[in-house]
N, C-alpha and C positions, 0 to 999 in steps of 0.2 A: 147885496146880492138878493134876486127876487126869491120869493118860495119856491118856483118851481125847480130851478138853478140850484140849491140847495138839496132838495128832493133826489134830482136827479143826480148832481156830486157824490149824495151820499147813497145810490144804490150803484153807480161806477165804484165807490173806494171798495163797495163791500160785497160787491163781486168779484175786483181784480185780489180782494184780501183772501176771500175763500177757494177762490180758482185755482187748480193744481196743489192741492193742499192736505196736511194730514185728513181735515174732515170729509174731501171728497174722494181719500183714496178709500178712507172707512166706506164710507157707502159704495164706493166697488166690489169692497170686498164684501158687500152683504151684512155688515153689522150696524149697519144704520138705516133704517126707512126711508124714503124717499121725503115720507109728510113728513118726522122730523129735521132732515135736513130744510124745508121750504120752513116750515116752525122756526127753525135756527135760520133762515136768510133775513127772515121777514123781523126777528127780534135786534139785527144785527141793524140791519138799516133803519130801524127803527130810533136805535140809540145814534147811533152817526149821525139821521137827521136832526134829533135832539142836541145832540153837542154840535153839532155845524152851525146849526140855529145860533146856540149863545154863544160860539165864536165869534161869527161872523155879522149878525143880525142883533144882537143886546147889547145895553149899554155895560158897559165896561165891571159895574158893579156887583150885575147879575150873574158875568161870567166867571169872576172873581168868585162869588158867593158856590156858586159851581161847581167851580175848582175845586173849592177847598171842600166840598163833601165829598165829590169824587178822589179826592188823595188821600183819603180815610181809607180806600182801597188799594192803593199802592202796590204793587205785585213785588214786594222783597225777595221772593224767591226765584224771580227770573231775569234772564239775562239780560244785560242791555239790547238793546236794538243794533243792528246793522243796514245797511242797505239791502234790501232785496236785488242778486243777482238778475234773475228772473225780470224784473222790473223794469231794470237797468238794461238790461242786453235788446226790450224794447223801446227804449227812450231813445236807445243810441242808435239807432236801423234807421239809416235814408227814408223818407217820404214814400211814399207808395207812386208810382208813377199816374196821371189817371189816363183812365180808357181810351183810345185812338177813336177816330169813327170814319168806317169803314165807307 
């Protein structure tokens, strides 16, 4: 995958991540800054293009070596993952029909 393709994947994941989310309900309610929220966007795609990178783009040892610093972080105290509802009820919605012309 090129750089840009990768770039862009990783500012799609990480906005569809933070979209409708505990941290943008915080910043409605006024207990987050706007500039820390765009700090927090910008840190978040940051990391995603980084690991997308040696996902997708390094050779297999690099991503390996990766890994395995990044599981030294390991989140024990949280839950597994599930599917996002949310996500889902977009995947599954017929095509958009396009535009007539008139």
């Amino acid at each position: 995958m090129n750089e840009d393709t990768v770039k862009k994947l990783a500012l799609i994941i990480a906005a569809n991540c933070t979209r409708e989310s505990v941290l943008e309900e915080t910043l409605k309610k006024g207990a987050l800054e706007q500039s820390d929220l765009d700090t927090f966007n910008k840190q978040m795609s940051d990391r995603l293009y980084t690991f997308l990178t040696y996902l997708l783009n390094k050779p297999a040892d690099e991503y390996s070596v990766m890994m395995g610093e990044l599981s030294k972080h390991f989140p024990e105290s949280w839950g597994m993952p599930d599917l996002d509802q949310g996500f889902m009820n977009v995947i599954n919605q017929p095509p958009a029909s396009p535009p007539t012309a008139h």
